[in-house]
HTML snippet that shows the backbone in 3Dmol.js (N, CA, C, O; Angstrom):
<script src="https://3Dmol.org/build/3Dmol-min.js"></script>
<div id="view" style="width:600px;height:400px;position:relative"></div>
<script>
const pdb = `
ATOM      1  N   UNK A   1     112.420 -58.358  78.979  1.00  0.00           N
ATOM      2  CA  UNK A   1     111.917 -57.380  79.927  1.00  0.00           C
ATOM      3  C   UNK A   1     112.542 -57.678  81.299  1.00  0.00           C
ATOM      4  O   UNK A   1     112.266 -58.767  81.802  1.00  0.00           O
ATOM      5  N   UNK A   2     113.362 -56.827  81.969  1.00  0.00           N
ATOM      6  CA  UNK A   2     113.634 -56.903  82.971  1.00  0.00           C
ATOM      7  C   UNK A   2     112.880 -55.759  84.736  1.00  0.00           C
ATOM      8  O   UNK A   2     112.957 -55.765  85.964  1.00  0.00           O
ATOM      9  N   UNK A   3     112.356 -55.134  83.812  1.00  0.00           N
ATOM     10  CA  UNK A   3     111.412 -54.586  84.735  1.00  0.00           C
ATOM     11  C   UNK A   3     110.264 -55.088  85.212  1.00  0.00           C
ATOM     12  O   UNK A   3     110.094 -56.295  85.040  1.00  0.00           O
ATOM     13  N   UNK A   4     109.063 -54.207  86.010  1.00  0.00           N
ATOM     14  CA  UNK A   4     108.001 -54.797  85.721  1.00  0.00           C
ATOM     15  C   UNK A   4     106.986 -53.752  84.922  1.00  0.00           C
ATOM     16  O   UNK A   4     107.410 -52.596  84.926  1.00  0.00           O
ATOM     17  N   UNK A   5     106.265 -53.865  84.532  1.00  0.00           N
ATOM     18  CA  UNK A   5     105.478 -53.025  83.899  1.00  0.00           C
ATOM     19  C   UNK A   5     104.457 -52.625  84.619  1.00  0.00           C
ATOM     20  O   UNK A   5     104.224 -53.460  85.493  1.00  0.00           O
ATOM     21  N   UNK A   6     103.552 -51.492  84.662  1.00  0.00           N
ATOM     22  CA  UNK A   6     102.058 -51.062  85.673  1.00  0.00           C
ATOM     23  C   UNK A   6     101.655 -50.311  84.933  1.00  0.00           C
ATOM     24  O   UNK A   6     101.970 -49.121  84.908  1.00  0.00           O
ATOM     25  N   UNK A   7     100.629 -51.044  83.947  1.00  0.00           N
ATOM     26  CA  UNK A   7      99.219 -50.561  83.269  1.00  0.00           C
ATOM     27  C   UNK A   7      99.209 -49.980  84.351  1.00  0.00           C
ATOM     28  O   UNK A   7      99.686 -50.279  85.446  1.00  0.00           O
ATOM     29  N   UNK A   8      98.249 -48.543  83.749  1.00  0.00           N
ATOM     30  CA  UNK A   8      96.732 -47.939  84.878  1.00  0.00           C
ATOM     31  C   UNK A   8      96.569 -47.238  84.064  1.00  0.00           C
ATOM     32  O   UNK A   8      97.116 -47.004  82.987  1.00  0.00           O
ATOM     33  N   UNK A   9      95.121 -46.571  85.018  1.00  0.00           N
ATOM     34  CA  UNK A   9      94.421 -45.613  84.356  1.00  0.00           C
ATOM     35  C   UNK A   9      94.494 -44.459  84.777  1.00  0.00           C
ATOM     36  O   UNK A   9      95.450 -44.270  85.529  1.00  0.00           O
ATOM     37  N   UNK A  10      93.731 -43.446  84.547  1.00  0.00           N
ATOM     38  CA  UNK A  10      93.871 -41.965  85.119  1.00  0.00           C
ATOM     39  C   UNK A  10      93.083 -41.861  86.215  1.00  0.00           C
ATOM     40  O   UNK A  10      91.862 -42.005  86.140  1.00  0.00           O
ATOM     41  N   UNK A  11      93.715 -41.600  87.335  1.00  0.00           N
ATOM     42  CA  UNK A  11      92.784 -41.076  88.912  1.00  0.00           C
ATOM     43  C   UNK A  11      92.472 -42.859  89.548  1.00  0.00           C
ATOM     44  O   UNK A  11      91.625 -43.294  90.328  1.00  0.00           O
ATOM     45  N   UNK A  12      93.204 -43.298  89.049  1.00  0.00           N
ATOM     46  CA  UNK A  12      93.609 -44.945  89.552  1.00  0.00           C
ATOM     47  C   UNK A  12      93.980 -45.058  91.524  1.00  0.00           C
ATOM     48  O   UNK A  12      95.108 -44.891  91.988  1.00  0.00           O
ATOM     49  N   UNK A  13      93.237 -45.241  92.026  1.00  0.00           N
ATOM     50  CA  UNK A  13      93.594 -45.201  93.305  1.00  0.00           C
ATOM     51  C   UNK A  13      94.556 -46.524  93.493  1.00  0.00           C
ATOM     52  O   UNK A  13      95.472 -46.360  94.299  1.00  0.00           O
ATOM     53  N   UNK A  14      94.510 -47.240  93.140  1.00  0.00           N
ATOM     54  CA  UNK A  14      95.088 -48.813  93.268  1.00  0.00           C
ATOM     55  C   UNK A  14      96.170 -48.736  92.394  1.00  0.00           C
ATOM     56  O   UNK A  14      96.953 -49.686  92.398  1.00  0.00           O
ATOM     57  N   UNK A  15      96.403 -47.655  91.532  1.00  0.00           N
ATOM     58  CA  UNK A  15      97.272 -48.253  90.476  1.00  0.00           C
ATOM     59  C   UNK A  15      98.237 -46.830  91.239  1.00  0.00           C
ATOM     60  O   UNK A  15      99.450 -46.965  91.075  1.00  0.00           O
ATOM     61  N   UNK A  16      97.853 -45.659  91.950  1.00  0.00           N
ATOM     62  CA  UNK A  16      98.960 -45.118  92.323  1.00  0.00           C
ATOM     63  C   UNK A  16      99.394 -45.717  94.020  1.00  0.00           C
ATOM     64  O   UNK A  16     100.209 -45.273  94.829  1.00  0.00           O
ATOM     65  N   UNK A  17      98.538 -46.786  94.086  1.00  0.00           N
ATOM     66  CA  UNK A  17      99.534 -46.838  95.452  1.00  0.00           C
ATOM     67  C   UNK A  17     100.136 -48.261  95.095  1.00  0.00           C
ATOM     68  O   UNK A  17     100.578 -48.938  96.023  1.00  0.00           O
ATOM     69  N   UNK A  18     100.178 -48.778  93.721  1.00  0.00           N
ATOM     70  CA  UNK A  18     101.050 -50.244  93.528  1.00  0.00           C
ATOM     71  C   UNK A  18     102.055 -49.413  92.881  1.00  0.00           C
ATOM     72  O   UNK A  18     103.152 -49.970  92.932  1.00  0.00           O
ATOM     73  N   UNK A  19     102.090 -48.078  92.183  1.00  0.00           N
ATOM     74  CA  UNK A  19     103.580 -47.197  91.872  1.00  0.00           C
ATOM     75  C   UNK A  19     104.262 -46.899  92.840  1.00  0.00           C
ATOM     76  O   UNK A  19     105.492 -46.951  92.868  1.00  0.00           O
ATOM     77  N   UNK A  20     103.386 -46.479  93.928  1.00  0.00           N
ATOM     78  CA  UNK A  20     103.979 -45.872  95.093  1.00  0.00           C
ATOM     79  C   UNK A  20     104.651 -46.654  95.854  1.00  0.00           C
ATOM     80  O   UNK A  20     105.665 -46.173  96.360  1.00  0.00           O
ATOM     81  N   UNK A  21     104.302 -48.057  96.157  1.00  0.00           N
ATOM     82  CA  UNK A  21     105.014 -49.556  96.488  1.00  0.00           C
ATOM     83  C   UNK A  21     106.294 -49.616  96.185  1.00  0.00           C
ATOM     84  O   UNK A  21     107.416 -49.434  96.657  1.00  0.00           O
ATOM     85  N   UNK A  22     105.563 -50.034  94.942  1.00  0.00           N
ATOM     86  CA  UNK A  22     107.169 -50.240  93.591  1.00  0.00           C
ATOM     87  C   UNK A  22     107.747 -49.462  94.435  1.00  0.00           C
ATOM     88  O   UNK A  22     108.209 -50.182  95.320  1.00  0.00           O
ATOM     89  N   UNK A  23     108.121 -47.652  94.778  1.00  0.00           N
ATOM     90  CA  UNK A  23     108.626 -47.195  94.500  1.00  0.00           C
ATOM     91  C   UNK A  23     109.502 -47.020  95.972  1.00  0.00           C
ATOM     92  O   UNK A  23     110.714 -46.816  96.048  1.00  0.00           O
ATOM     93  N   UNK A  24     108.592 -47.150  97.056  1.00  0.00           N
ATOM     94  CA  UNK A  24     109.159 -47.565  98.507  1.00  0.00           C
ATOM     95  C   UNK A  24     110.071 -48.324  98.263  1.00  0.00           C
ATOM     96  O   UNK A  24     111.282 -48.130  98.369  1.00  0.00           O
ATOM     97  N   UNK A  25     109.348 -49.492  97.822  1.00  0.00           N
ATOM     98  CA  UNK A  25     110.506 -50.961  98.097  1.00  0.00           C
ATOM     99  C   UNK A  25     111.571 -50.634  96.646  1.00  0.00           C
ATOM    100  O   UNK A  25     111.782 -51.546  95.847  1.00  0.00           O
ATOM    101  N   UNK A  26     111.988 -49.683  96.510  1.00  0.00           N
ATOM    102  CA  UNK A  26     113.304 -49.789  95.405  1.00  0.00           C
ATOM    103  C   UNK A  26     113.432 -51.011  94.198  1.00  0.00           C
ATOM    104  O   UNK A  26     114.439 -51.578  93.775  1.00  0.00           O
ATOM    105  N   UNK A  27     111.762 -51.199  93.767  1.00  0.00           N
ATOM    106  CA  UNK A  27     111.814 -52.096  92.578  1.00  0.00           C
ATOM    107  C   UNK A  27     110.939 -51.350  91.488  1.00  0.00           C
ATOM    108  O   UNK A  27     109.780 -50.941  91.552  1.00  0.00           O
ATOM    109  N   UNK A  28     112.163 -51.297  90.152  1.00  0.00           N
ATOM    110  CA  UNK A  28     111.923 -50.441  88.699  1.00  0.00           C
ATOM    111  C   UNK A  28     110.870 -51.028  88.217  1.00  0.00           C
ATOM    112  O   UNK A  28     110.858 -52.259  88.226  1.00  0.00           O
ATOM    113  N   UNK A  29     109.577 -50.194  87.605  1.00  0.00           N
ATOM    114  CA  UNK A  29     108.716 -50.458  86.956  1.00  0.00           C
ATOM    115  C   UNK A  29     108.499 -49.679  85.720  1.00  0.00           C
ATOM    116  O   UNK A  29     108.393 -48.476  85.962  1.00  0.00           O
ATOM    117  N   UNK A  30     108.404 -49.972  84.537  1.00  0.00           N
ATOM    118  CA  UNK A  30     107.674 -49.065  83.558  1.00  0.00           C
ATOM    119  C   UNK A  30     106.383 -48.623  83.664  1.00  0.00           C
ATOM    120  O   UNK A  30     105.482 -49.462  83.631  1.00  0.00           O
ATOM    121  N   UNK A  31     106.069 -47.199  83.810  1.00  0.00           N
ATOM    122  CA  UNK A  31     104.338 -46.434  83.935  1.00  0.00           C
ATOM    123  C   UNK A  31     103.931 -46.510  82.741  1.00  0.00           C
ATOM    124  O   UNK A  31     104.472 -45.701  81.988  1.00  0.00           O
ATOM    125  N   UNK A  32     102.808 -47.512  82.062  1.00  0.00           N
ATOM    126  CA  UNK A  32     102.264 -47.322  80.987  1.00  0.00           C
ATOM    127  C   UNK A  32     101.085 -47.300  81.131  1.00  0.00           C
ATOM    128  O   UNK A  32     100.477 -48.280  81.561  1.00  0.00           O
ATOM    129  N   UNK A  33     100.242 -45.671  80.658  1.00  0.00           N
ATOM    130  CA  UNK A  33      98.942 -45.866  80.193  1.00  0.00           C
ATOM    131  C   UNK A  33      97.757 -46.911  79.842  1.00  0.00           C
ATOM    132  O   UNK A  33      97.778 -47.053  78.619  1.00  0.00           O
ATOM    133  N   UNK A  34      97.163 -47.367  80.173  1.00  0.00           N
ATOM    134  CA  UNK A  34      96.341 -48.239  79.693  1.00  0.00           C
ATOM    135  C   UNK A  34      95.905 -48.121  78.108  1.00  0.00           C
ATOM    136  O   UNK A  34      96.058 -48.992  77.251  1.00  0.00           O
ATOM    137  N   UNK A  35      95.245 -46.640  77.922  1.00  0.00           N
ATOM    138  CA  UNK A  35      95.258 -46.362  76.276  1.00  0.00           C
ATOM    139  C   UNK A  35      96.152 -45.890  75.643  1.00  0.00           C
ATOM    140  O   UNK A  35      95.891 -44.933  74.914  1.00  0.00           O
ATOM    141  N   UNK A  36      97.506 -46.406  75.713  1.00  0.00           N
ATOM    142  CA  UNK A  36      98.445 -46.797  75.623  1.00  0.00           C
ATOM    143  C   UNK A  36      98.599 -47.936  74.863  1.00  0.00           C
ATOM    144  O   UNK A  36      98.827 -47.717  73.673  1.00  0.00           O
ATOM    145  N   UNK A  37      98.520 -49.486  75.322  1.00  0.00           N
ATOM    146  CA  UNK A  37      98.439 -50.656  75.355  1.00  0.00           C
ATOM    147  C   UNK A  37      97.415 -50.987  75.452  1.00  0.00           C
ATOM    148  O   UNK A  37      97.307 -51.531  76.551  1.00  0.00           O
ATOM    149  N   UNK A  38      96.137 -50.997  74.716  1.00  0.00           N
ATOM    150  CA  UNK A  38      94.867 -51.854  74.485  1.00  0.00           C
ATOM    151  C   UNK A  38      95.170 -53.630  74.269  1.00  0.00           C
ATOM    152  O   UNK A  38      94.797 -54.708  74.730  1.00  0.00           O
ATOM    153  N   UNK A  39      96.145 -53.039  73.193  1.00  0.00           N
ATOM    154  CA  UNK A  39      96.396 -55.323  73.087  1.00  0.00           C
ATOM    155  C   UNK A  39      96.674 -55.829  74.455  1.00  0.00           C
ATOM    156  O   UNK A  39      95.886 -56.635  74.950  1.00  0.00           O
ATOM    157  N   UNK A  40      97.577 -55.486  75.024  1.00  0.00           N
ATOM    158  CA  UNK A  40      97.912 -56.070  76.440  1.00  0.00           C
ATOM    159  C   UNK A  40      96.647 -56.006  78.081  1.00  0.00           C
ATOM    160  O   UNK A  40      96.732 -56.595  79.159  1.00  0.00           O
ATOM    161  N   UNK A  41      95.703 -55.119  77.603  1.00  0.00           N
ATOM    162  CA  UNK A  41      94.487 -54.738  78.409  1.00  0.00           C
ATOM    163  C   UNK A  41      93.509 -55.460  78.013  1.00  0.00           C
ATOM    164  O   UNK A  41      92.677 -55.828  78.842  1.00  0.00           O
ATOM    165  N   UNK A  42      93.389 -55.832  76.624  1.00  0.00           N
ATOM    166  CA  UNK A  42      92.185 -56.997  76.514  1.00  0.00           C
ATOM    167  C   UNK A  42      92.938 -58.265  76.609  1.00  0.00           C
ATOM    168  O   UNK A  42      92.263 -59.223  76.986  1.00  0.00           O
ATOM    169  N   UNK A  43      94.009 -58.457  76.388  1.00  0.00           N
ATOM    170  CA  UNK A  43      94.751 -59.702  76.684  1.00  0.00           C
ATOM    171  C   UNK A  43      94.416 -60.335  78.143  1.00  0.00           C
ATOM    172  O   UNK A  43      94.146 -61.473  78.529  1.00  0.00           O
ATOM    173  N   UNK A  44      94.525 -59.365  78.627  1.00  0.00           N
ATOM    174  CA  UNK A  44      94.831 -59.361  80.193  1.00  0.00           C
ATOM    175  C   UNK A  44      92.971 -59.544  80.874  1.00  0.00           C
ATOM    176  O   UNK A  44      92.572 -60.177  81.851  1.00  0.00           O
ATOM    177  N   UNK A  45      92.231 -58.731  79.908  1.00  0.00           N
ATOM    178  CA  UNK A  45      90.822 -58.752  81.032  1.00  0.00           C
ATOM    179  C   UNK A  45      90.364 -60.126  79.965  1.00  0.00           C
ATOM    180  O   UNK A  45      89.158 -60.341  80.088  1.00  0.00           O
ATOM    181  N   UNK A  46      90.949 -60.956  79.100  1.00  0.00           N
ATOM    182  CA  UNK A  46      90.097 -61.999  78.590  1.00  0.00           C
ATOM    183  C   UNK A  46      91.015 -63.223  79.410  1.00  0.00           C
ATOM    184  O   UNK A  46      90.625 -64.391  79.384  1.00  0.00           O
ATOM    185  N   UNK A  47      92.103 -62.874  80.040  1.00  0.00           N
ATOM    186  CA  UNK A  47      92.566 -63.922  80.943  1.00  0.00           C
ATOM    187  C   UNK A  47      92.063 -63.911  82.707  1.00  0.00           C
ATOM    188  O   UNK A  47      92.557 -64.573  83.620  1.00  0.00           O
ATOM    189  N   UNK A  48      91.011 -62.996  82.762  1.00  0.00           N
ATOM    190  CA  UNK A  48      90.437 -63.103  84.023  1.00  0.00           C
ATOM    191  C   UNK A  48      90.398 -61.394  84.690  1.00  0.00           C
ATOM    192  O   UNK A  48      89.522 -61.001  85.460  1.00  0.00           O
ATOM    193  N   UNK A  49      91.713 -60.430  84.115  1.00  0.00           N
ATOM    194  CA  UNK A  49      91.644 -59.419  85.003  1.00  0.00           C
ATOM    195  C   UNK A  49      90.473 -58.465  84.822  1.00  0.00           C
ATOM    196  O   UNK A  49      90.004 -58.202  83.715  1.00  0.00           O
ATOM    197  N   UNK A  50      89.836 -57.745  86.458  1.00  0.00           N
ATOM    198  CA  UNK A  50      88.626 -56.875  86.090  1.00  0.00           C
ATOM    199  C   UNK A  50      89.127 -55.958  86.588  1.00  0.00           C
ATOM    200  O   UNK A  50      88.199 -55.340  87.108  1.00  0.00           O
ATOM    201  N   UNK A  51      90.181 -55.367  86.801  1.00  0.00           N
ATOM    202  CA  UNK A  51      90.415 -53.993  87.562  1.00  0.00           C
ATOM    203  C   UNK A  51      92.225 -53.463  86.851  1.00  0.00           C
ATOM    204  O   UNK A  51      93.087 -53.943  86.115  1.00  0.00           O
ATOM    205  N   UNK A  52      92.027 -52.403  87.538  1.00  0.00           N
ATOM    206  CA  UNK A  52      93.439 -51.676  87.270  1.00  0.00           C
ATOM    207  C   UNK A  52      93.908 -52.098  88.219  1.00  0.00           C
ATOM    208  O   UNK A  52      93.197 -52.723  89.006  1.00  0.00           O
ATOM    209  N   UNK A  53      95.315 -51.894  88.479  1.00  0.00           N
ATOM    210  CA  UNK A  53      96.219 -51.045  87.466  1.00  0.00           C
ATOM    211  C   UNK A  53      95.957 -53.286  87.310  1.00  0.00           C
ATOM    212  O   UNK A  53      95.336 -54.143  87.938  1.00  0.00           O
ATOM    213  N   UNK A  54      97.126 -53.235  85.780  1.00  0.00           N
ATOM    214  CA  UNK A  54      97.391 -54.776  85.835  1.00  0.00           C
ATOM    215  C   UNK A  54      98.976 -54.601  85.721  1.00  0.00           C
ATOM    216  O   UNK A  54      99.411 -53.676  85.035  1.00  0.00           O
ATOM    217  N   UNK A  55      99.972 -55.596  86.474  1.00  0.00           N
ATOM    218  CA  UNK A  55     101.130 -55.345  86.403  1.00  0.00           C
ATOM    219  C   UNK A  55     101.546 -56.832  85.806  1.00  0.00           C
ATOM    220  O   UNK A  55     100.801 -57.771  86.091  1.00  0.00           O
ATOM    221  N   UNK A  56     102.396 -57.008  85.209  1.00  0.00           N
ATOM    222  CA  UNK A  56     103.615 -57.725  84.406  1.00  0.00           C
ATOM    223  C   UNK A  56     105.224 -57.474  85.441  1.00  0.00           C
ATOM    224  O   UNK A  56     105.993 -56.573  85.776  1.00  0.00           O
ATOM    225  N   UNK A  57     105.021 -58.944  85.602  1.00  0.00           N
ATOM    226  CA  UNK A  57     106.216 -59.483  86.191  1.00  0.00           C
ATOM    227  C   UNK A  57     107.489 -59.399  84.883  1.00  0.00           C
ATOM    228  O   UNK A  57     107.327 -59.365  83.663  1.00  0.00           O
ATOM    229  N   UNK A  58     108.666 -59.385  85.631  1.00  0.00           N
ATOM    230  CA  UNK A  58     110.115 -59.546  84.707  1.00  0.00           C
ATOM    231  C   UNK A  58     109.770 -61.251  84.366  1.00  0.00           C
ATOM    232  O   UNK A  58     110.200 -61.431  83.227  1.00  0.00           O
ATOM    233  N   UNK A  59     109.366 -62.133  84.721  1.00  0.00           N
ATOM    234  CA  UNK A  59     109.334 -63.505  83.947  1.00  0.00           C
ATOM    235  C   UNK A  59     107.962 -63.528  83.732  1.00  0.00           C
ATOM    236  O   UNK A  59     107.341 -64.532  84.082  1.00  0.00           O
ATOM    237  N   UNK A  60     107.377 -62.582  83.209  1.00  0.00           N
ATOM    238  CA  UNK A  60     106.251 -62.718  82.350  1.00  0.00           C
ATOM    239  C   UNK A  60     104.632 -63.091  83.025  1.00  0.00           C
ATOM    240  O   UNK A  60     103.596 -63.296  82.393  1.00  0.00           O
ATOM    241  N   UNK A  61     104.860 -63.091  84.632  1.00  0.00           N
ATOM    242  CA  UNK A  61     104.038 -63.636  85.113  1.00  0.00           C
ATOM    243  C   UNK A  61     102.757 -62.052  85.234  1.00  0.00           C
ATOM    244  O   UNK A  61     103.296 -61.029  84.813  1.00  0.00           O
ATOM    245  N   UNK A  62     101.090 -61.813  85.791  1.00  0.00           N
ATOM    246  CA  UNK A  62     100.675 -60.908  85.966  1.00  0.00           C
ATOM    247  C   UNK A  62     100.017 -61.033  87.096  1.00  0.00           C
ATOM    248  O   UNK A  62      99.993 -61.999  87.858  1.00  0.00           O
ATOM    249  N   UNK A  63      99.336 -59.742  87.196  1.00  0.00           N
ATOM    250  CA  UNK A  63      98.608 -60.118  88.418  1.00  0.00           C
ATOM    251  C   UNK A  63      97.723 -58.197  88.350  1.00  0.00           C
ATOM    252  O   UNK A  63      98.094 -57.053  88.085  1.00  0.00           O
ATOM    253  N   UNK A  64      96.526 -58.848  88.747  1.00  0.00           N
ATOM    254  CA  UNK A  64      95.579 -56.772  88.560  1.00  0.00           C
ATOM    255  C   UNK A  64      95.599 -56.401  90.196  1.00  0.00           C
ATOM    256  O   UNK A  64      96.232 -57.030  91.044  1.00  0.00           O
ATOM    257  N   UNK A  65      94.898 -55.430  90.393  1.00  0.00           N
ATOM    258  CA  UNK A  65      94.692 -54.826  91.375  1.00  0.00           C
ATOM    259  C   UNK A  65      95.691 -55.094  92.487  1.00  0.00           C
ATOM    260  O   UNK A  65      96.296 -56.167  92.487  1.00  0.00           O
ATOM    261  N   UNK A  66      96.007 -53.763  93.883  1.00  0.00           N
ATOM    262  CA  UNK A  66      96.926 -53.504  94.651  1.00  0.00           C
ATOM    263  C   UNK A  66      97.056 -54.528  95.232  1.00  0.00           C
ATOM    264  O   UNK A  66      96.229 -54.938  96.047  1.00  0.00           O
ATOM    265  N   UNK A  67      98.530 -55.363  94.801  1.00  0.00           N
ATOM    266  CA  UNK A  67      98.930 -56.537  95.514  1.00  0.00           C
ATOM    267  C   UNK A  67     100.327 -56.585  96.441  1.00  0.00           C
ATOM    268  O   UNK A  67     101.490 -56.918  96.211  1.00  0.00           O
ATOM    269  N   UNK A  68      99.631 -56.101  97.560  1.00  0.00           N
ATOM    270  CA  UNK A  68     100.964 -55.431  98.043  1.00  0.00           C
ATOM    271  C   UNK A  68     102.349 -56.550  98.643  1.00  0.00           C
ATOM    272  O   UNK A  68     103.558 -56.416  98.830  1.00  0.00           O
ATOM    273  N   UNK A  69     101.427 -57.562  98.774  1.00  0.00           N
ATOM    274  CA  UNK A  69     101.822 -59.314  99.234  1.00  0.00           C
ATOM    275  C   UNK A  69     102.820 -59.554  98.035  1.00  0.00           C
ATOM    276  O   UNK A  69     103.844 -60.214  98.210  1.00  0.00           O
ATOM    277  N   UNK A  70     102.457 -58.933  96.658  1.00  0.00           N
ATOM    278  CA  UNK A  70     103.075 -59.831  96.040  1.00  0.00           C
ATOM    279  C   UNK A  70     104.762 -58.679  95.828  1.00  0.00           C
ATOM    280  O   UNK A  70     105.958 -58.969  95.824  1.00  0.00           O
ATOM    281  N   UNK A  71     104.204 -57.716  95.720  1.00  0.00           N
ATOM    282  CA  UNK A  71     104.980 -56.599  95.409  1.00  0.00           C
ATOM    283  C   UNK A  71     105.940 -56.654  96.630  1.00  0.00           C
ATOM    284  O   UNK A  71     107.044 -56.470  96.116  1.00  0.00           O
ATOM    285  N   UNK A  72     106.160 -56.839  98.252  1.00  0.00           N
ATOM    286  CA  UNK A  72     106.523 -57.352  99.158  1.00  0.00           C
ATOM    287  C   UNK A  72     107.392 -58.676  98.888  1.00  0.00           C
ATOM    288  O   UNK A  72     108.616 -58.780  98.958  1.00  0.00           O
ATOM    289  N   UNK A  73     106.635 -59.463  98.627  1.00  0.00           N
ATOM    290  CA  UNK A  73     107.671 -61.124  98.392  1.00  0.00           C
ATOM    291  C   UNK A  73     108.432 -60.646  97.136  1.00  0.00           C
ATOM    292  O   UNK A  73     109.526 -60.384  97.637  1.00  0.00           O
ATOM    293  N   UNK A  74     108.559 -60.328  95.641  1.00  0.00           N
ATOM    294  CA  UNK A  74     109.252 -59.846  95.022  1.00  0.00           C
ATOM    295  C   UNK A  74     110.740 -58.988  95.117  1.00  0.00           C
ATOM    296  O   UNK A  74     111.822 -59.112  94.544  1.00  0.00           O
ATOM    297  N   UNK A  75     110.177 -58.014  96.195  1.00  0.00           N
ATOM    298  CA  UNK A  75     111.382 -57.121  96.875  1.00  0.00           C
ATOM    299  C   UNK A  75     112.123 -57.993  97.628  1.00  0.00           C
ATOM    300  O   UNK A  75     113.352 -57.929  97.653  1.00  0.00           O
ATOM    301  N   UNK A  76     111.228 -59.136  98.499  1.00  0.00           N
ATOM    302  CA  UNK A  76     112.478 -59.726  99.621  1.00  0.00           C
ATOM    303  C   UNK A  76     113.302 -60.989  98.430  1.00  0.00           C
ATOM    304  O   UNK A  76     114.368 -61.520  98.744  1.00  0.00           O
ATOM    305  N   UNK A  77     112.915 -61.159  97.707  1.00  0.00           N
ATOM    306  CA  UNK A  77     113.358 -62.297  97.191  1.00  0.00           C
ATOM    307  C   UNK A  77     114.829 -62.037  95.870  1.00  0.00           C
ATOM    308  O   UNK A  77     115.872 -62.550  95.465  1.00  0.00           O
ATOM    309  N   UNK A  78     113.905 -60.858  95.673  1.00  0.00           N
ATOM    310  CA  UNK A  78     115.914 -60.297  95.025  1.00  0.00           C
ATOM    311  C   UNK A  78     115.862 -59.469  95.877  1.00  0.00           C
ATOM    312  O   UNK A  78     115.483 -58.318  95.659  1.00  0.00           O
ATOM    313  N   UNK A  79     116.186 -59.850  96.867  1.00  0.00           N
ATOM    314  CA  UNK A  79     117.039 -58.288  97.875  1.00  0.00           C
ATOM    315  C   UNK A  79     117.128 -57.028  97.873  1.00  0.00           C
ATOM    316  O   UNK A  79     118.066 -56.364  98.314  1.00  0.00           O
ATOM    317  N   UNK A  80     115.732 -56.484  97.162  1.00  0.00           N
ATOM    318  CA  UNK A  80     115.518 -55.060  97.048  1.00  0.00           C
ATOM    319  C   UNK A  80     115.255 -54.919  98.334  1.00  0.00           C
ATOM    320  O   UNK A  80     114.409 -55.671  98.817  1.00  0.00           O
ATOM    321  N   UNK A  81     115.980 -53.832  99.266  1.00  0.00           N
ATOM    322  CA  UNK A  81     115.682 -52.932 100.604  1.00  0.00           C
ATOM    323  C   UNK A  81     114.772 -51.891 100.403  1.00  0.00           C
ATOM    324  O   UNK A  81     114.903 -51.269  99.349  1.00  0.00           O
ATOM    325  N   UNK A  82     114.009 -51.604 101.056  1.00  0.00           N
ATOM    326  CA  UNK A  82     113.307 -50.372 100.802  1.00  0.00           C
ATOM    327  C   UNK A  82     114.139 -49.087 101.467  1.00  0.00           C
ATOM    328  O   UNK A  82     115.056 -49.301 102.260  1.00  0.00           O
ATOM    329  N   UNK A  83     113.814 -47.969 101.149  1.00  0.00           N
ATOM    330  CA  UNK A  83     114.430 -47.285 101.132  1.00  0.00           C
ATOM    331  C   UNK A  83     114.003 -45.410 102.174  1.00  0.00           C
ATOM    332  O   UNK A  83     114.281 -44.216 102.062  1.00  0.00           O
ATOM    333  N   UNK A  84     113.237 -46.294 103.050  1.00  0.00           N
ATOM    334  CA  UNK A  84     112.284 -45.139 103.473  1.00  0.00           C
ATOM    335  C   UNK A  84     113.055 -46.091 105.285  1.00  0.00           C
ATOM    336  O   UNK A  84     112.592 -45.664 106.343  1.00  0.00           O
ATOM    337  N   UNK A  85     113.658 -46.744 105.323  1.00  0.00           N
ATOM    338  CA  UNK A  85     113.973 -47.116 106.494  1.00  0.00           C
ATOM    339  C   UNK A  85     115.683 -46.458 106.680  1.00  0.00           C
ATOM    340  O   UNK A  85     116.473 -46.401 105.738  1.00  0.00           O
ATOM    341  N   UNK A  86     115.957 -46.059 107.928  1.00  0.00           N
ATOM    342  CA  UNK A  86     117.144 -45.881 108.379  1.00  0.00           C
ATOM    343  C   UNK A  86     118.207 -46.666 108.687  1.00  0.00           C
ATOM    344  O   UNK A  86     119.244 -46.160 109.117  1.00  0.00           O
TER     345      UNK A  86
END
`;
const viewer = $3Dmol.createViewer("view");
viewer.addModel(pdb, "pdb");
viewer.setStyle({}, {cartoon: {color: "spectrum"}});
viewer.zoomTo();
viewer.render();
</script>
């Protein structure tokens, strides 16, 4: 996997503004449904997560709800520019 992935749900306030992130800072994510991926949603809420969206790092790492800190250090660290600046 070289993307990142972003479970959510439908009418997800948190899970459309960690797409909307992604999508500022010019880093590719796969949009997958939550009932979609049930194995990866109970995986994920029996390892601690209680909220949407839950996202999957490219080295496998996760993390739930709008993390904009992390989604931020990610972009600066492979040199994704965002793309809403002049």
């Amino acid at each position: 996997m070289n993307t990142f992935r972003v479970i959510s749900t439908t009418n997800c306030v948190k899970c459309t503004a960690t797409k909307r992130m992604f999508t500022k800072q010019g880093v590719p994510f796969e949009d997958l449904a939550a009932e979609d991926v049930p194995d990866i949603v109970e995986e994920a809420k029996a390892s601690g997560a209680t909220s949407f969206p839950i996202v999957i790092a490219p080295d496998g790492s996760w993390w739930f709800d709008f993390r904009k800190d992390l989604i931020d250090s990610w972009a600066k660290s492979q040199h994704v520019w965002r793309t809403d600046v002049a």
